[in-house]
N, C-alpha and C positions, 0 to 999 in steps of 0.2 A: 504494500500500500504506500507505502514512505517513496520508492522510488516512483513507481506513478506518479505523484504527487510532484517529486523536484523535475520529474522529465518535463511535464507538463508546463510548470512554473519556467525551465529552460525554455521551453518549445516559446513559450509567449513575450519571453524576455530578450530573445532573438529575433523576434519577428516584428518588436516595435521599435518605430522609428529611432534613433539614436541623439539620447540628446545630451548634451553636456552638463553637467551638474556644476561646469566652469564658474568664473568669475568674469567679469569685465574687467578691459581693457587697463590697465595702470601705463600702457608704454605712453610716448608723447604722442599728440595726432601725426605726426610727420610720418609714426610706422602702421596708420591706419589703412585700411584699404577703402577704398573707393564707397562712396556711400551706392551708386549707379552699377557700381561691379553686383551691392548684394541686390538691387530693385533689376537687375538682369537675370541673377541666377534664380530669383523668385519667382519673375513671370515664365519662365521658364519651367516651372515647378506647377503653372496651372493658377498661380495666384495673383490675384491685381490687388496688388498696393495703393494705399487710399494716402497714408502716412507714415512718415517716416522719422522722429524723435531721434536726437542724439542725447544721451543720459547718461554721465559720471564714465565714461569708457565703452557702451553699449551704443548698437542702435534697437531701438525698441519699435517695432512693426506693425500697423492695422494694418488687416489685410482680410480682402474675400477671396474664401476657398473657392474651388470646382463646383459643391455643393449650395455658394451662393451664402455659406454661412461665416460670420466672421473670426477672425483670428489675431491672437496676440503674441507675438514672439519679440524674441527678447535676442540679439545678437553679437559676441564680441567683437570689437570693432575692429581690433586688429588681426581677427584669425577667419573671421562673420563665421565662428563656431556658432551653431544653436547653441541655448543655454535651456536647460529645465524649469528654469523663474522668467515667464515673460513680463517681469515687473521687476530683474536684477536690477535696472540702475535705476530703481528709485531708493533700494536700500543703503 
């Protein structure tokens, strides 16, 4: 039963999207990347960006999905790693 259980927990913990439990950005902006590099690789991902916040080392994203519903991410600004707090740089 125990194994069932962690395969299962593997199986879904694999299978979801990958997101950083990172931090924001502390370098200077000079080693940011591109705020248009990340509203490229978004649209590209099926998302139209409404807004885009710069915040303490983050860009912090409104965005509508595929499904028309909307989205909060949160991303470091010098890696545009996702972050798991789509509200990192407000803390």
């Amino acid at each position: 039963m125990k194994t069932v259980f962690f395969l299962t927990a593997a199986a879904i913990a694999l299978s979801s999207p990958a997101l950083a439990a990172g931090k924001c950005s502390a370098s200077p902006k000079s080693n940011w990347q591109p705020q248009a590099k990340l509203e490229a690789q978004l649209a590209s991902e099926g998302l139209k960006v409404r807004q885009v916040k710069v915040e303490n080392g983050c860009y912090e994203v409104y965005a509508i999905n595929k499904d028309g519903k909307r989205e909060n991410m949160a991303f470091n600004a010098e890696t545009l790693e996702r972050l798991d707090n789509p509200e990192a740089g407000e803390n």
